[in-house]
BAFI-3210 file (N, C-alpha, C; in Angstrom, 3 decimals, decimal comma, padded with zeros to 6 digits):
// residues 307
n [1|2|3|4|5|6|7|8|9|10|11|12|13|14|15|16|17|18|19|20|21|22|23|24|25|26|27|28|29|30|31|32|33|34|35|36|37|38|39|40|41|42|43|44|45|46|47|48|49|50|51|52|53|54|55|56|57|58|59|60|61|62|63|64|65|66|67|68|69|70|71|72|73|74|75|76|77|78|79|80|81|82|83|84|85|86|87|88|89|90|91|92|93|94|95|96|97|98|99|100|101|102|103|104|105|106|107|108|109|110|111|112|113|114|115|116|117|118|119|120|121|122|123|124|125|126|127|128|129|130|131|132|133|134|135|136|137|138|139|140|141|142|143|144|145|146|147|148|149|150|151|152|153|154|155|156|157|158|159|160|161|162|163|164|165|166|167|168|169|170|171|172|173|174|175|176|177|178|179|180|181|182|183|184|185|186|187|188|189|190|191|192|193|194|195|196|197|198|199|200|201|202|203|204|205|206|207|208|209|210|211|212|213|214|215|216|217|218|219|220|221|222|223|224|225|226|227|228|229|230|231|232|233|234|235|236|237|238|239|240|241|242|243|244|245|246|247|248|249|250|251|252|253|254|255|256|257|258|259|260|261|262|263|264|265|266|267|268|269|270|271|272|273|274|275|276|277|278|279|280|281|282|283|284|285|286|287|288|289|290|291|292|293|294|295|296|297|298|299|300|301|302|303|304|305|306|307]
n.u [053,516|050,557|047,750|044,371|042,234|038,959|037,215|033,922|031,708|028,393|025,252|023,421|024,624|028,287|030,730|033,662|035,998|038,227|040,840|043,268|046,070|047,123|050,439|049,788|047,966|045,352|042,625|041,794|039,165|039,662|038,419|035,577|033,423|031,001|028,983|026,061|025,224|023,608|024,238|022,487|020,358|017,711|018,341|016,764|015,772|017,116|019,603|021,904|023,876|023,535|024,357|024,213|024,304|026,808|028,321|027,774|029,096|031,505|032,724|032,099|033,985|036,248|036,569|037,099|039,826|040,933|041,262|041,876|044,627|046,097|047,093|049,564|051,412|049,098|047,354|045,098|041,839|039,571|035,794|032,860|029,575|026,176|024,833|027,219|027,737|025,546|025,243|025,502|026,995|029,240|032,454|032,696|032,300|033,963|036,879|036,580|036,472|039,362|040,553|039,893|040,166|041,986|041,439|041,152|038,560|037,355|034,957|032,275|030,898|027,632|027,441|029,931|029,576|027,565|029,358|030,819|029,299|028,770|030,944|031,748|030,067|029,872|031,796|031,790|029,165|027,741|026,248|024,020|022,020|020,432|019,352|020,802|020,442|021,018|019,987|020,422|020,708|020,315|020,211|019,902|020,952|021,326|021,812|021,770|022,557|023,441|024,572|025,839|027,612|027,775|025,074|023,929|023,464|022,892|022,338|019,931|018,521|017,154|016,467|016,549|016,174|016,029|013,133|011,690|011,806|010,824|008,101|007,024|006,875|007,704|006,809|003,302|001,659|-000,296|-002,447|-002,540|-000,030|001,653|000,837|001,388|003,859|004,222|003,491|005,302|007,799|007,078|007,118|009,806|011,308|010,259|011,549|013,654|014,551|015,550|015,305|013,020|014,038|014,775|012,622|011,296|013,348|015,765|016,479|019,333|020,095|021,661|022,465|021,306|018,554|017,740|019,493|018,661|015,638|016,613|017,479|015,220|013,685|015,368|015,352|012,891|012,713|013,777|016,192|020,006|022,644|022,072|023,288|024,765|023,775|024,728|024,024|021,388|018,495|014,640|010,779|009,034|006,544|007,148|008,494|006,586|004,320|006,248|006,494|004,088|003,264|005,269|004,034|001,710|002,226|003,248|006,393|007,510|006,511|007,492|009,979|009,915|009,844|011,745|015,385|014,928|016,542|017,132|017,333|016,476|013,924|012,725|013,268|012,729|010,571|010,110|012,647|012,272|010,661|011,184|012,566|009,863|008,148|009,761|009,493|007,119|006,576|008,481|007,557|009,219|010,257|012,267|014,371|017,921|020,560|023,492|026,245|028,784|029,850|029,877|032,046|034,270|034,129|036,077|038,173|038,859|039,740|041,619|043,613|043,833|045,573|048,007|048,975]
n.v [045,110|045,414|043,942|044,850|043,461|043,563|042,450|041,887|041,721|041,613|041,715|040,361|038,945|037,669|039,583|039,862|041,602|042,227|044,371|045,345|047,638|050,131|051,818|053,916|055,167|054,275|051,746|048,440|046,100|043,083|040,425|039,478|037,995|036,081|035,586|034,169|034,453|035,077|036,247|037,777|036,511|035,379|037,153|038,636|041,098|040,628|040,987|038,692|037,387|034,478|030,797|029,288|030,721|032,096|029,915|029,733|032,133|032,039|029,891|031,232|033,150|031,121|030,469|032,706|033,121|031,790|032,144|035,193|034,400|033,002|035,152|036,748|039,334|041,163|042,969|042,632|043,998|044,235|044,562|044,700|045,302|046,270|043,821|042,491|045,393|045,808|043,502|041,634|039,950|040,935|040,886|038,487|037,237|038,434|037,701|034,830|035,457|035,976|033,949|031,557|032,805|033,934|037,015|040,363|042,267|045,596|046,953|049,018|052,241|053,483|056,223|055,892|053,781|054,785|057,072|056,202|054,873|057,327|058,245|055,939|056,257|058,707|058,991|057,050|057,967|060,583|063,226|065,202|066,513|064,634|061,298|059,210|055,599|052,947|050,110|047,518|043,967|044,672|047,194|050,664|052,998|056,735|059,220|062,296|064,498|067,828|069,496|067,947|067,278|066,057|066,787|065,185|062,633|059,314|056,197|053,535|051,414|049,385|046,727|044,751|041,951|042,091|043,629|041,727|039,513|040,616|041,699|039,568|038,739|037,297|035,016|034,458|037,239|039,013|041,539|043,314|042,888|043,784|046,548|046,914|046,730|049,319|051,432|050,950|052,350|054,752|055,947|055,966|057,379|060,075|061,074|061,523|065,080|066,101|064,831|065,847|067,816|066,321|066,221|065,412|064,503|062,267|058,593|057,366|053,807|051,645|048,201|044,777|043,876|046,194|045,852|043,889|044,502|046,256|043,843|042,000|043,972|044,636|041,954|041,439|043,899|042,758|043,541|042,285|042,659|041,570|041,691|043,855|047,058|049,438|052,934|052,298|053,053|053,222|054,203|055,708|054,543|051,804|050,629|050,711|048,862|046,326|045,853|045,592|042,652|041,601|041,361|040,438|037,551|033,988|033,112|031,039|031,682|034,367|033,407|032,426|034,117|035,909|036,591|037,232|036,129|032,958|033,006|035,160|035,671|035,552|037,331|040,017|041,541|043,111|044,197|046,221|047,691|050,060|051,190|051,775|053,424|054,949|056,803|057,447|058,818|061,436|061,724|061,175|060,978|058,812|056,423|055,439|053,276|052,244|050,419|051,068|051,403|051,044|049,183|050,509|052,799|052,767|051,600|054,279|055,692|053,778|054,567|057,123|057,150|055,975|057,752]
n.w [-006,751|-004,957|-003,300|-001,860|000,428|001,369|003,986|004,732|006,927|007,563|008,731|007,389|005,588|004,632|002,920|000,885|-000,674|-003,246|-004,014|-006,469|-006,055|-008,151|-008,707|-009,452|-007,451|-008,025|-008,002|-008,399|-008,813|-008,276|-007,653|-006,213|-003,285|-001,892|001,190|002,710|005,941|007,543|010,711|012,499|012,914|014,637|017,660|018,858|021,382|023,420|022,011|021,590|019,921|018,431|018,363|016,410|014,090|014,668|014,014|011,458|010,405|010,780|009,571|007,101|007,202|007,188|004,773|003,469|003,946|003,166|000,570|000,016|001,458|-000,264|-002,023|-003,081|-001,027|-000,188|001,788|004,468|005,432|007,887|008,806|010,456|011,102|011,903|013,519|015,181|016,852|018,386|019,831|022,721|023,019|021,838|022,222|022,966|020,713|018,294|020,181|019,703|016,540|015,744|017,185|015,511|013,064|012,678|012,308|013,003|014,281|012,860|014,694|013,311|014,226|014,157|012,819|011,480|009,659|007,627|006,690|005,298|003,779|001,988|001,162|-000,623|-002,247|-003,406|-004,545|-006,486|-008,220|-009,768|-008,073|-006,733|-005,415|-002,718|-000,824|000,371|000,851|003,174|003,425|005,600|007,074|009,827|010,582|009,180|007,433|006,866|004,707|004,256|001,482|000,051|-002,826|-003,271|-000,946|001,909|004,393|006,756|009,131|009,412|011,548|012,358|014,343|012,992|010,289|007,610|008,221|010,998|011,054|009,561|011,539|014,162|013,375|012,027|009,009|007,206|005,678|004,391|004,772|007,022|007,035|009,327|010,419|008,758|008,817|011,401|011,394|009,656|010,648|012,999|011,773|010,233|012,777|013,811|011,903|011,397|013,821|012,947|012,469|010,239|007,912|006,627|004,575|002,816|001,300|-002,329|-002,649|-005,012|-003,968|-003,245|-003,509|-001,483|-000,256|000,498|000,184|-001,229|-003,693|-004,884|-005,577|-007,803|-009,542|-009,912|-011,061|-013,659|-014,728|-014,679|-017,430|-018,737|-019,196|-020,342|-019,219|-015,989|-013,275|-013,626|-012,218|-011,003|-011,341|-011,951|-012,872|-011,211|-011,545|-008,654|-008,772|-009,901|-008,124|-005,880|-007,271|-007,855|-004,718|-004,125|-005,865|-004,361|-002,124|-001,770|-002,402|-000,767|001,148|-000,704|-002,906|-003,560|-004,255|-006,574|-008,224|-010,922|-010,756|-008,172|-005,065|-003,493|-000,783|000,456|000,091|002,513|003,739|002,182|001,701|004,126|004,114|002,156|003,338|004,635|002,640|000,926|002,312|003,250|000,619|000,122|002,514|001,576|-001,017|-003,249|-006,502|-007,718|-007,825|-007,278|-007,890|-005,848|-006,296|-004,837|-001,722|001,968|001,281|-000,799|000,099|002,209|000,611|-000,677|001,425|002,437|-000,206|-000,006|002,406|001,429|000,225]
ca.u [052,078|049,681|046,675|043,781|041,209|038,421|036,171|032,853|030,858|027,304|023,709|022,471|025,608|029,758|031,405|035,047|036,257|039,745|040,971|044,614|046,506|047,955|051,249|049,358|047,114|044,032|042,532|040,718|038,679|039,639|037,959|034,375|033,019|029,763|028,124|024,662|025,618|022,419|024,425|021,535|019,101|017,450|019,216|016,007|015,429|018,399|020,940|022,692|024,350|023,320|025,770|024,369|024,758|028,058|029,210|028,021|029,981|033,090|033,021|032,648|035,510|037,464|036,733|037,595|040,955|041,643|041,289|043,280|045,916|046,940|047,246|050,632|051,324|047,561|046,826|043,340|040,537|038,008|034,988|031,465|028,556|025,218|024,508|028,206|027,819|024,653|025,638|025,689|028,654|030,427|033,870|033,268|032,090|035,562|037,644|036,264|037,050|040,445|041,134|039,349|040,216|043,175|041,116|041,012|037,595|037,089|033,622|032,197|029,658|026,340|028,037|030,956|029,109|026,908|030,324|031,772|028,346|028,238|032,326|031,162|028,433|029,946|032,935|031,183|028,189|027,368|024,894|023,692|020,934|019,773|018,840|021,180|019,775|021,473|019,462|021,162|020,165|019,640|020,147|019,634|021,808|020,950|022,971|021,139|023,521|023,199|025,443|027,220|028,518|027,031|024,916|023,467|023,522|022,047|022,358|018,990|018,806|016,624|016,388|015,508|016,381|015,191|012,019|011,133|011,425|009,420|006,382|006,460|006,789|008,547|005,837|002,175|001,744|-001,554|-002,872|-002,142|001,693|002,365|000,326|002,027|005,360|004,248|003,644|006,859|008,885|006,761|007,183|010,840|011,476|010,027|012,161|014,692|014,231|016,066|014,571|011,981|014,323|015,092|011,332|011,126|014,748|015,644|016,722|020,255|020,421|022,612|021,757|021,077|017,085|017,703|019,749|017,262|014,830|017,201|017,790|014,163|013,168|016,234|014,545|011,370|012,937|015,024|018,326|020,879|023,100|021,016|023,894|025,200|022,565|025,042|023,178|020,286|017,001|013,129|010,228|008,390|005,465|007,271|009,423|005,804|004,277|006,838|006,557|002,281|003,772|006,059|002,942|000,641|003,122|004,361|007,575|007,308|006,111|008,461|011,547|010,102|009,963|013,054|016,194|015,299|017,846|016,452|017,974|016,081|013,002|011,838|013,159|012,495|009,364|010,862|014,044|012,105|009,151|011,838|012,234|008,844|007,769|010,518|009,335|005,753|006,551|009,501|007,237|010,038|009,725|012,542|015,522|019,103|020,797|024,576|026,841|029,430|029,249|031,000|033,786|034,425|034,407|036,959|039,154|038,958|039,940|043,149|044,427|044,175|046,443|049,187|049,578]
ca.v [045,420|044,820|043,660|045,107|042,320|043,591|041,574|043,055|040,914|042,411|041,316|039,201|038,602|037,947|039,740|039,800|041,964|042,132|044,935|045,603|048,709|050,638|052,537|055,620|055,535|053,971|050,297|048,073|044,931|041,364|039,327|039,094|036,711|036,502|033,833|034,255|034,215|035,798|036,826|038,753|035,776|034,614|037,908|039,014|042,224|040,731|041,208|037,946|036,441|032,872|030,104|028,627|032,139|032,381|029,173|029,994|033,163|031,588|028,969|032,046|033,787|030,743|030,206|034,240|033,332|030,951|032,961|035,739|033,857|032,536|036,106|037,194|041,500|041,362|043,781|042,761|045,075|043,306|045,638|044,459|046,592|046,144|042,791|042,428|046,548|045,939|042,443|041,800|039,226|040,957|040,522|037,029|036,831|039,010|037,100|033,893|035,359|035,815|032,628|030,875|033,030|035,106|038,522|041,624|042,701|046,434|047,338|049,910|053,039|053,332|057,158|055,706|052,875|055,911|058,334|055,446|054,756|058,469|058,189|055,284|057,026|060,273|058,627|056,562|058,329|062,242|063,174|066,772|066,854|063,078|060,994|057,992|055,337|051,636|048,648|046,376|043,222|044,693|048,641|051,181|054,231|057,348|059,978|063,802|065,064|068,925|070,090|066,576|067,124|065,516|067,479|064,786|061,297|058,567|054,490|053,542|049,562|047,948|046,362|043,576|040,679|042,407|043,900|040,715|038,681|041,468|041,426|038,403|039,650|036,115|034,182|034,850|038,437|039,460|043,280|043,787|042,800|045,330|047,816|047,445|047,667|050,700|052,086|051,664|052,959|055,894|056,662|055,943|057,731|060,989|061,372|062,062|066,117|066,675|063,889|066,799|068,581|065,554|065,885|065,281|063,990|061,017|058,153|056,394|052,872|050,387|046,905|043,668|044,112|047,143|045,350|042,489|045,665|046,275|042,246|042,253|044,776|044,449|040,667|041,717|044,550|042,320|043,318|041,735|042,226|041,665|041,835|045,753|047,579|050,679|053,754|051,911|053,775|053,091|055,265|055,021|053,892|050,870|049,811|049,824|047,827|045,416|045,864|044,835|042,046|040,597|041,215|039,258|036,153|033,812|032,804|029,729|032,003|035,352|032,325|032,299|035,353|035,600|037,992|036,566|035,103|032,449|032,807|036,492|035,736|035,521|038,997|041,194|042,492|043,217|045,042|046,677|048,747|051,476|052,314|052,272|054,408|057,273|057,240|057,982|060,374|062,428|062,088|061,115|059,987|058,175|056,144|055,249|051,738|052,097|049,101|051,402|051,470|050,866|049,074|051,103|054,181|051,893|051,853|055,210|056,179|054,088|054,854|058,515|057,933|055,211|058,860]
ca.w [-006,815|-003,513|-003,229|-000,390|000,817|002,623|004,961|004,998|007,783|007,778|009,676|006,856|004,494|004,581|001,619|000,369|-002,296|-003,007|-004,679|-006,759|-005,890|-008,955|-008,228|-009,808|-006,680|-008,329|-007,308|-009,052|-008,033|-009,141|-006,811|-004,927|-003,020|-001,026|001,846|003,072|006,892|008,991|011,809|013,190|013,045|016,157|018,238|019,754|021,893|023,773|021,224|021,995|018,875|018,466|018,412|014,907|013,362|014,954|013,766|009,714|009,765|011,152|008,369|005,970|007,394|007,159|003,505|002,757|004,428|002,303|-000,670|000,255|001,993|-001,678|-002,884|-002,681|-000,977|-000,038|003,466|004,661|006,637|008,612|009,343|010,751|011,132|012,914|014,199|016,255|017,012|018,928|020,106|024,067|023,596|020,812|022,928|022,672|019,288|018,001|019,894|018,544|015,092|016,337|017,479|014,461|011,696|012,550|011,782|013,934|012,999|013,031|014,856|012,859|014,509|013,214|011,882|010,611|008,528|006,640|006,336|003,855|002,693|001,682|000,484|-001,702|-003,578|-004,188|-005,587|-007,924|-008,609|-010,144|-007,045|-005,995|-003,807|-002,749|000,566|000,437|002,320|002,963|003,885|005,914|007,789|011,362|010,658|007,930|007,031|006,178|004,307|003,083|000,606|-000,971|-003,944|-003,436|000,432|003,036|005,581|008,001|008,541|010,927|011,417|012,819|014,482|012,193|009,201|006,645|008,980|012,205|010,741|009,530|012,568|014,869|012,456|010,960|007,366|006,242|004,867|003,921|005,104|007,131|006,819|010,900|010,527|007,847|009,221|012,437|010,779|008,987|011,776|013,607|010,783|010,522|013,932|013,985|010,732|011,533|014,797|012,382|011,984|009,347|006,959|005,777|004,045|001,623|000,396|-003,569|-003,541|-005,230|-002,900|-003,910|-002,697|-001,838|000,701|-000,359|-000,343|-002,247|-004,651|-005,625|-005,703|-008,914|-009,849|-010,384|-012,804|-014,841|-014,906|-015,985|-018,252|-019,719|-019,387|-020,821|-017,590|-014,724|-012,372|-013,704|-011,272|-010,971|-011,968|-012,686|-012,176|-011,046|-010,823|-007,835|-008,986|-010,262|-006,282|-005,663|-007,782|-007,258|-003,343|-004,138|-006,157|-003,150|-000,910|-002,259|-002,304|000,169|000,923|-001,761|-004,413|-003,777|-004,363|-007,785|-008,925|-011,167|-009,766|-006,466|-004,606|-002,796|000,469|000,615|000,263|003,706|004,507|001,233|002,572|005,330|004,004|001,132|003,916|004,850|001,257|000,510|003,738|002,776|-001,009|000,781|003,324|000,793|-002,026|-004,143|-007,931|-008,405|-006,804|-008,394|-007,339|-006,118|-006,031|-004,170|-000,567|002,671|000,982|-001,526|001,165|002,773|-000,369|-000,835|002,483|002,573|-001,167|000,438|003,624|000,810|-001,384]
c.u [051,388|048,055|045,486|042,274|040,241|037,551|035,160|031,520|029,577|026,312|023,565|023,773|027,086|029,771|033,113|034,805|037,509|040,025|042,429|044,989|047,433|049,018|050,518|048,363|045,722|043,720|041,492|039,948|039,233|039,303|036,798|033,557|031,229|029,268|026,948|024,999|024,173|022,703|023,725|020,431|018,696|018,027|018,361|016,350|016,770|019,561|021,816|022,418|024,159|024,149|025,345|024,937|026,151|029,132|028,937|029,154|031,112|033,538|033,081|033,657|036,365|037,539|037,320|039,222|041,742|041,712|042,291|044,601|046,903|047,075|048,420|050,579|050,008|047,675|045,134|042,944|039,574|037,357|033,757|030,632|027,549|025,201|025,803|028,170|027,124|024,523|026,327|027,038|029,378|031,899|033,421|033,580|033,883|036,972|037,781|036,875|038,308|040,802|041,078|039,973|042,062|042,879|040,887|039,456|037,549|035,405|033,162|031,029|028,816|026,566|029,300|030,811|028,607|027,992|030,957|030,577|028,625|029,788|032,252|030,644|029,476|031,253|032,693|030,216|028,196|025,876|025,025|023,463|019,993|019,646|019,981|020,633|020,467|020,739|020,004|020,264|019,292|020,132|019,417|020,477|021,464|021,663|022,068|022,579|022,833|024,442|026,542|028,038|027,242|026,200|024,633|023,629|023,209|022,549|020,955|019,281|017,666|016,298|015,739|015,465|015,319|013,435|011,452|010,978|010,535|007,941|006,005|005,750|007,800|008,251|004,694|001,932|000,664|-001,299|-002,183|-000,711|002,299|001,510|000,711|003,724|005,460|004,542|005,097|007,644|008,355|007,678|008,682|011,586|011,206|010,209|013,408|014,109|014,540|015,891|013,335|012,704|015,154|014,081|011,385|012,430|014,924|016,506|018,197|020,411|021,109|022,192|021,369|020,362|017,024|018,384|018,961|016,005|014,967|016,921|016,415|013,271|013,899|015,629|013,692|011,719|013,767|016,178|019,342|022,535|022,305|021,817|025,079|024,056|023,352|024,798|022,246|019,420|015,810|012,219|009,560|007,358|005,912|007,986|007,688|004,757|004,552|006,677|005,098|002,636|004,281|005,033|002,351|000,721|003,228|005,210|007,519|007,202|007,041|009,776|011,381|010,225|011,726|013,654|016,158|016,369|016,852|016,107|016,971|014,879|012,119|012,387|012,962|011,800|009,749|012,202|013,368|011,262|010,327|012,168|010,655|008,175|008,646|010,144|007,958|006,153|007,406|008,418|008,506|010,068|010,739|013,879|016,286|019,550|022,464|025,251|028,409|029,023|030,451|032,490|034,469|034,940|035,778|038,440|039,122|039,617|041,740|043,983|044,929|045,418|047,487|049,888|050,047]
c.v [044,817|045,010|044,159|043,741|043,339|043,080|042,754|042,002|041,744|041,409|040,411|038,182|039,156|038,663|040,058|040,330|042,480|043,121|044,999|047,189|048,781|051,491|053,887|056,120|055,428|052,103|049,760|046,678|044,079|040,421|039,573|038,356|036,977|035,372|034,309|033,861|034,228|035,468|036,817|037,450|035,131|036,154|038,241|040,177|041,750|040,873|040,600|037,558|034,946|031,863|029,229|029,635|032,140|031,404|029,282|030,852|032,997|030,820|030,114|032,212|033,110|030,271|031,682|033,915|032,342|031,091|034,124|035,687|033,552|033,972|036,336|038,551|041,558|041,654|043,070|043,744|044,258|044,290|044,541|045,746|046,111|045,131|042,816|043,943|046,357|044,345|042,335|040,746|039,525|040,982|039,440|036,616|037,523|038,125|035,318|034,243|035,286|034,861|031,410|030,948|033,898|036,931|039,376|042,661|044,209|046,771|048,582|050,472|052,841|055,336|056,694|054,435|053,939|056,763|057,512|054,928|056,132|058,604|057,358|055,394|058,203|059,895|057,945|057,271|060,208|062,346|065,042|066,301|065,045|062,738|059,434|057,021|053,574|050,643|047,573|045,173|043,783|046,640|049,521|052,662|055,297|058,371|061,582|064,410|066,282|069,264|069,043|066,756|066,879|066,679|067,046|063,322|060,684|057,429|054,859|052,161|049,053|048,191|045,173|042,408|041,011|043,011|042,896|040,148|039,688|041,334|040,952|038,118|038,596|034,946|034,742|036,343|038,771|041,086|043,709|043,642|043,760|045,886|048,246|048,182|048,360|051,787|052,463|052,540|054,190|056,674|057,140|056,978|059,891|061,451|062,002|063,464|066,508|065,828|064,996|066,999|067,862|065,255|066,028|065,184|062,834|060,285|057,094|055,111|052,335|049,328|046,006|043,492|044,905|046,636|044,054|042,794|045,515|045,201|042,342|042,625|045,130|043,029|041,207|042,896|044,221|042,423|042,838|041,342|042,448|042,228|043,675|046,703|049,014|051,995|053,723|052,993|053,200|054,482|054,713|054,586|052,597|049,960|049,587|048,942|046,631|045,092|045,353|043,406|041,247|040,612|039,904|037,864|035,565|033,399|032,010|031,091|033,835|034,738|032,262|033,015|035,656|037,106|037,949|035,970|034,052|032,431|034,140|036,514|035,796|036,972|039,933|042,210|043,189|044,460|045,792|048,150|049,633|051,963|053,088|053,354|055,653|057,482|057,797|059,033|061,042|062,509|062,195|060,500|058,997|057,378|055,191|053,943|052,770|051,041|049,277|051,511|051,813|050,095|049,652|052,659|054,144|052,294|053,302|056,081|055,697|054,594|056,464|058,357|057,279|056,777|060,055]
c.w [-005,588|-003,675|-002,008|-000,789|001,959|002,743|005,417|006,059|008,217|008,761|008,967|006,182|004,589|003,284|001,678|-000,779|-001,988|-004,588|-005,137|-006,940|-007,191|-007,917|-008,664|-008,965|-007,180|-007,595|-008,082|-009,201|-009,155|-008,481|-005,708|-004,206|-001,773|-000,269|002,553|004,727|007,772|010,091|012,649|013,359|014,408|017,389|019,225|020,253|023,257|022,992|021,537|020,185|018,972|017,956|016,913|014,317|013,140|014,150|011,523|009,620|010,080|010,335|006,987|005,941|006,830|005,696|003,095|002,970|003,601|001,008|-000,366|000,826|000,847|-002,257|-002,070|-002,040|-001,201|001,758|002,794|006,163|006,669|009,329|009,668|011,720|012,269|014,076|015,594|016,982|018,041|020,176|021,860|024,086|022,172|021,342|022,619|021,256|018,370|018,725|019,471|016,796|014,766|016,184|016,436|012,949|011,480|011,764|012,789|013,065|013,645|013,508|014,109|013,608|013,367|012,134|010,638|009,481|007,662|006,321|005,000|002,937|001,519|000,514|-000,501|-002,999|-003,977|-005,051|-006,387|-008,846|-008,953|-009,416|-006,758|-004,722|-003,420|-001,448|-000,621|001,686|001,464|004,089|004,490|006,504|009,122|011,461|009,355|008,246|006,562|005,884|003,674|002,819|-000,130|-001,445|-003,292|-002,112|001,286|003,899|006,792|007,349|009,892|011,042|012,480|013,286|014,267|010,908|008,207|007,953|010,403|012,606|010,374|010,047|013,714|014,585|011,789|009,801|006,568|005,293|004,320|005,360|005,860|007,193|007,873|011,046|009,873|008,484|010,447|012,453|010,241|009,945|012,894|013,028|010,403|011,354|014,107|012,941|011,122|013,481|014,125|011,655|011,058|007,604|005,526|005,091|002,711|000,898|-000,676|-004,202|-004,231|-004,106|-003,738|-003,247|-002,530|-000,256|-000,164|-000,759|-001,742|-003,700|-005,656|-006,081|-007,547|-009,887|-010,713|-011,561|-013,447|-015,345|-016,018|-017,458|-019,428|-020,347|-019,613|-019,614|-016,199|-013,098|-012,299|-013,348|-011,302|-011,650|-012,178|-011,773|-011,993|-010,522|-009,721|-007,887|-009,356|-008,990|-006,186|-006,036|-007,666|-005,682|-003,191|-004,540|-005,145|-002,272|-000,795|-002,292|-001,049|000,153|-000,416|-002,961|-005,051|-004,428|-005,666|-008,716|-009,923|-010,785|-008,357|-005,930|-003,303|-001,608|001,240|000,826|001,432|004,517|003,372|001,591|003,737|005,087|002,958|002,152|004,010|003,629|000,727|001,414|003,168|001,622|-000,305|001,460|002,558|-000,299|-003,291|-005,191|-008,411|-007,435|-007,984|-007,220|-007,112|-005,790|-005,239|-003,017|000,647|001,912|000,257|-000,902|001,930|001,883|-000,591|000,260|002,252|000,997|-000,623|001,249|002,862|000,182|-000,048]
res [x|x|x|x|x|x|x|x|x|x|x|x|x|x|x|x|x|x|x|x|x|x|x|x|x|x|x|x|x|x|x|x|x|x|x|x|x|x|x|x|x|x|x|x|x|x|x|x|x|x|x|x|x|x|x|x|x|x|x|x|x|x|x|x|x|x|x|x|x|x|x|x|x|x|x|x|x|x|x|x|x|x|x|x|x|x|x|x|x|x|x|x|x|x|x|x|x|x|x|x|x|x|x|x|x|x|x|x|x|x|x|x|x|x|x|x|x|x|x|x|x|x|x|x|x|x|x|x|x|x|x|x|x|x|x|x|x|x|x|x|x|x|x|x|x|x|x|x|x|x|x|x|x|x|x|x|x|x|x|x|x|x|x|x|x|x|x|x|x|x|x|x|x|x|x|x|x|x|x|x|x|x|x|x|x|x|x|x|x|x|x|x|x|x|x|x|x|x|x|x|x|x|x|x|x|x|x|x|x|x|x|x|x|x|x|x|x|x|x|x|x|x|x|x|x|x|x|x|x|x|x|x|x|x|x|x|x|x|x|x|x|x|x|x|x|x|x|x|x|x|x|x|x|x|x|x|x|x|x|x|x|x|x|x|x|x|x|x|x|x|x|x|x|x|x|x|x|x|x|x|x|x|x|x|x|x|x|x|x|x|x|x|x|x|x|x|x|x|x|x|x|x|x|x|x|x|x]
***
């Protein structure tokens, strides 16, 4: 029996999830792990990786490695997305991980992060006609799906982390900071032509913002598992609600909100405006959570090329 490990090194957040390969060509997780890295923090409009950053996510790594090292017939995949993608010393930073961790990290395109977003979803989820859209630290993904096949898809470069440090959307909020970051994301948003034609779809999510989106009003709804988000639904009148709710706060008082994660709070706002902006311009009533994603797209890909 073999085990797959994959290393999911994002903008804001490491993850590890380690899946077990059936011989009948199925897989099925027994192990996830997660470290609050922010990569992307400090990166600036130079897109230099910063040597604190650098040195959290190397201490992740080397804790992931020490978890799947004890698993016996365990292949690992090391992917990273935005932050190292866009990254003026990602050669250094890779072979640092190299030398540190013993991982060969896969750079992933800003297409080929949304193709396993999109492989993710449709393999977990019963989807027609929808706008998948993934929240990351320092990008965002976008996927239009009709009768459940893809037709278009984007990566954009920015996100919770990077939208929040631009318009200083990490503490007490003024009117002119969101209204400037409305504005970008407008602008940026409706460069994408083919965005119209996902008007009055629902929006499937998945990102870490987007997931605490979830966390949230299973909280207040009182859910019994707060942490089973898959499928879950909101209408849009209720993201914004909640999105008035996180306004109105600052840092200190978003941290208390329960379903928060603490660590988040100074980019929510921040990672939440590109949902709320496409629920406005699509006019869409409702959006579904998925907890499938890139890794999951990942696993799906190699069980295909093992059979």
């Amino acid at each position: 029996m073999k085990n797959l490990a994959i290393v999911d090194l994002g903008s804001n957040s490491a993850r590890m999830a380690v899946s077990r390969i059936h011989e009948n060509g199925t897989a099925s997780e027994i192990k996830r792990v997660k470290e609050d890295t922010r990569l992307s923090q400090g990166m600036g409009a130079q897109h230099v990786l910063q040597p604190e950053a650098i040195e959290r996510t190397i201490r992740a790594l080397q804790g992931f490695r020490c978890l799947y090292s004890a698993m016996p017939h365990t292949a690992v995949i090391g992917i990273t997305t935005a932050a190292v993608r866009m990254a003026q010393n990602q050669r250094e930073f890779l072979d640092r991980v190299r030398q540190s961790v013993g991982l060969d990290l896969r750079v992933l395109s800003g297409d080929d992060e949304a193709y396993y977003d999109y492989l993710g979803v449709v393999n977990s989820l019963v989807v027609s006609d929808c706008l998948i859209l993934d929240t990351g630290g320092a990008s965002c993904e976008l996927i239009l799906v009709k009768d459940g096949r893809k037709q278009q898809l984007i990566s954009v470069p920015f996100g919770a982390v990077t939208l929040s440090e631009q318009f200083g959307l990490d503490d007490v909020i003024a009117a002119d900071q969101l209204f400037r970051a409305q504005m970008f994301l407008r602008n940026r948003l409706a460069d994408i032509w083919w965005l119209s034609e996902a008007r009055h779809y629902p929006i499937i999510l998945l990102g870490g913002a987007n997931r605490t989106l979830a966390r949230i009003n299973r909280r207040r709804q009182q859910k019994l598992k707060v942490e089973d988000i898959h499928g879950y639904r909101l209408k849009t009148e209720t993201v914004f609600h909640t999105f008035i709710d996180l306004l109105a706060r600052s840092k200190k008082g978003r941290q208390s909100i329960s379903g928060m994660e603490y660590d988040r709070a100074d980019i929510i706002v921040g990672g939440m405006l590109p949902l709320v902006t496409l629920l406005q311009m699509l006019d869409s009533d409702r959006v579904v959570f998925s907890e499938s994603g890139v890794r999951e797209g990942i696993i799906s890909e190699y069980l295909n090329s093992e059979n």
